[in-house]
Structures are given as structure tokens and as C-alpha cells.
C-alpha positions in Angstrom: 0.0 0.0 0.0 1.5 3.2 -0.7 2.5 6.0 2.2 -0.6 8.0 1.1 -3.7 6.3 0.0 -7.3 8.3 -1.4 -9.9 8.4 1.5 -11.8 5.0 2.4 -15.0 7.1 3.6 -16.6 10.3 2.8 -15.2 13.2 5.0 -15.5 16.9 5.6 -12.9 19.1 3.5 -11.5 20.3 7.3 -11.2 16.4 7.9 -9.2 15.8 4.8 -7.0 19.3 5.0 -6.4 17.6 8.9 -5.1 14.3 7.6 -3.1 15.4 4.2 -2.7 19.1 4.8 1.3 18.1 5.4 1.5 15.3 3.3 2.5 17.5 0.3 0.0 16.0 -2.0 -2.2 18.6 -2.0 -1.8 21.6 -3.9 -1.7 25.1 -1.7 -5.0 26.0 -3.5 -6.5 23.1 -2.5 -5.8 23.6 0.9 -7.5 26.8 0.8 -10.4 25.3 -1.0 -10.6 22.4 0.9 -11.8 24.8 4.3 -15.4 25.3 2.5 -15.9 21.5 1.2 -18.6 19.2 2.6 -17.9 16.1 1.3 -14.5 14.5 0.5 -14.6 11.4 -2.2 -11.5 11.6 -4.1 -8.0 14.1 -3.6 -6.4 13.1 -7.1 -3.3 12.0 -4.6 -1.2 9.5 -7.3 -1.8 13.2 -9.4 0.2 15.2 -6.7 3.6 16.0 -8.9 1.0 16.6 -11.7 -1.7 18.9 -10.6 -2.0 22.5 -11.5 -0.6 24.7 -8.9 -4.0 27.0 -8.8 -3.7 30.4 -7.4 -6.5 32.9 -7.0 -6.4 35.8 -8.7 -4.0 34.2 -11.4 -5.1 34.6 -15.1 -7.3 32.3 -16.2 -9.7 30.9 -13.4 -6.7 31.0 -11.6 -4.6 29.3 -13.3 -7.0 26.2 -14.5 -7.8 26.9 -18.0 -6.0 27.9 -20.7 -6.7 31.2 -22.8 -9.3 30.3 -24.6 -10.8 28.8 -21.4 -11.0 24.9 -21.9 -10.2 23.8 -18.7 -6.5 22.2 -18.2 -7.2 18.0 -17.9 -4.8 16.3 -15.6 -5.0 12.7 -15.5 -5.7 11.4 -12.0 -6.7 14.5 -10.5 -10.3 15.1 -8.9 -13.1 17.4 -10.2 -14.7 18.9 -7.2 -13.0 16.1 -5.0 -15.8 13.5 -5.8 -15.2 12.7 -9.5 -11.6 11.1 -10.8 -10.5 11.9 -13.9 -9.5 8.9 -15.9 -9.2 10.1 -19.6 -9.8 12.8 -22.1 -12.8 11.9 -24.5 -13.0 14.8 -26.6 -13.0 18.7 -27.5 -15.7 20.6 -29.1 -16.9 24.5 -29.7 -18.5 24.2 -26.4 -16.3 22.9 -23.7 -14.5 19.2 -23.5 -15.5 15.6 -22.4 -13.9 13.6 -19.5 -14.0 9.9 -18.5 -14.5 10.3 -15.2 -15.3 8.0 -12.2 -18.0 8.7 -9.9 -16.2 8.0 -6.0 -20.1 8.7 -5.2 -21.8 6.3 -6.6 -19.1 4.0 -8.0 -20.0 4.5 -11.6 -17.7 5.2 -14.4 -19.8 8.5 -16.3 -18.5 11.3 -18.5 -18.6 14.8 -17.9 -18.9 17.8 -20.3 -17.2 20.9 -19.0 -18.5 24.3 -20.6 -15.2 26.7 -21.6 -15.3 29.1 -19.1 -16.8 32.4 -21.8 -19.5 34.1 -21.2 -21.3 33.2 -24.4 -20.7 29.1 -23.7 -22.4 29.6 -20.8 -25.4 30.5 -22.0 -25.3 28.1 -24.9 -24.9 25.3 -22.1 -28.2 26.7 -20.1 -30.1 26.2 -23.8 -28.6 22.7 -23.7 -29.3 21.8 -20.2 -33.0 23.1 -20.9 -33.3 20.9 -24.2 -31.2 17.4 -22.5 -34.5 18.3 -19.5 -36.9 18.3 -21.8 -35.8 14.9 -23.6 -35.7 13.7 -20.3 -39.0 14.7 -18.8 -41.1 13.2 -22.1 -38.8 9.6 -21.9 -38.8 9.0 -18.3 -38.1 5.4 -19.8 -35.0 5.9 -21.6 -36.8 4.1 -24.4 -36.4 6.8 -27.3 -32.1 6.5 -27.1 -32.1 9.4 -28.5 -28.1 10.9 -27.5 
């Protein structure tokens, strides 16, 4: 087993901080971030020497995204310390898609993440409106419509 394994159990972000504040896997952004979490799934720790080293205030939601505002995708690293990120699926006009897995409910998923404009974000409220709608009139999942 290595020296510093993910949590075995959901915990508070003051919990986590507590027990890998000084392990030096977690970045000083997340340590910051961590204070107002909670629930604790998944740190991203076998990420540590890869994670972006956020900062607030740093260009670029602080440092996450790249100029054009597609967020940065690291390997192994958490997304809101519940979801793991296990591979890149794809880029669009809109934002990207991640293989992620679900410390939640166990469940390997993807997620779409919006580039972080302005104008995306109001493309992605018309989408999540129209993916509700779908959803509402085949409560079934029988029309597969994707």
C-alpha cells in the first residue's frame, strides 16, 4: 500500500485538510479550497507531482484553464474532489469531455465541462434546458435518443 492512499470514507474538507494538509500532495489552492468542502470522495493524490498549482487571482480561473478557457485536464486528478479523472474523451466548440469516475456512486460516467466564456455559458443553459426536456417526455429511456 502506498504512504498516502485516497480516503476510504466520505469526510469533511477540514477532515481531509487535517489528515493530508502536510502530506505535500495537495496543492496550496487546495488547501485553501478544501476549508469550505462538505464532502470529500477523491483528492487526485497518485496526481500530486501533476496537478495545476492554482492560485486565485492568477489569469485564467486562476490558473485552471488555458486562454481560450477549456479547462487544463490532468490525469488522475479530482473534479470537485468526488469525480476522478480517468481520460480525455473529446473537444468541441463548447467545452470538452472527461471519462471520469463517480467515487459517489461508484460509476464510471463522463462529464462535459463548458469553456469558461461568457457566451458558452449561455449556450450550455439552452442545452441543459433541451437534455430536461428529452428527459421529462422519456422518463423510460426508451427513445435513445443521445
Amino acid at each position: 500500500m502506498p504512504e498516502w492512499a485516497e480516503p476510504t470514507e466520505v469526510m469533511k474538507g477540514s477532515k481531509a485538510l487535517k489528515m493530508y494538509g502536510k502530506s505535500g500532495k495537495l496543492t496550496d489552492y487546495e488547501k485553501l479550497e478544501l476549508m469550505d468542502v462538505q464532502e470529500v470522495y477523491f483528492l487526485g493524490i497518485a496526481a500530486a507531482d501533476i496537478k495545476i498549482k492554482g492560485r486565485c487571482g492568477k489569469k485564467y480561473n486562476d490558473g485552471y484553464d488555458d486562454e481560450p478557457g477549456d479547462y487544463t485536464v490532468v490525469t488522475g486528478d479530482h473534479i470537485g474532489y468526488r469525480f476522478e479523472v480517468l481520460d480525455f474523451l473529446g473537444k468541441g466548440s463548447f467545452g470538452q469531455a472527461l471519462k471520469v469516475m463517480d467515487h459517489l456512486t461508484g460509476e464510471i460516467t463522463a462529464i462535459k465541462i463548458i469553456r469558461n466564456k461568457k457566451k458558452f455559458q449561455h449556450q450550455a443553459g439552452v442545452e441543459l434546458k433541451i437534455l430536461q426536456h428529452l428527459q421529462d417526455n422519456d422518463p423510460d429511456d426508451r427513445c435513445n435518443i443521445i
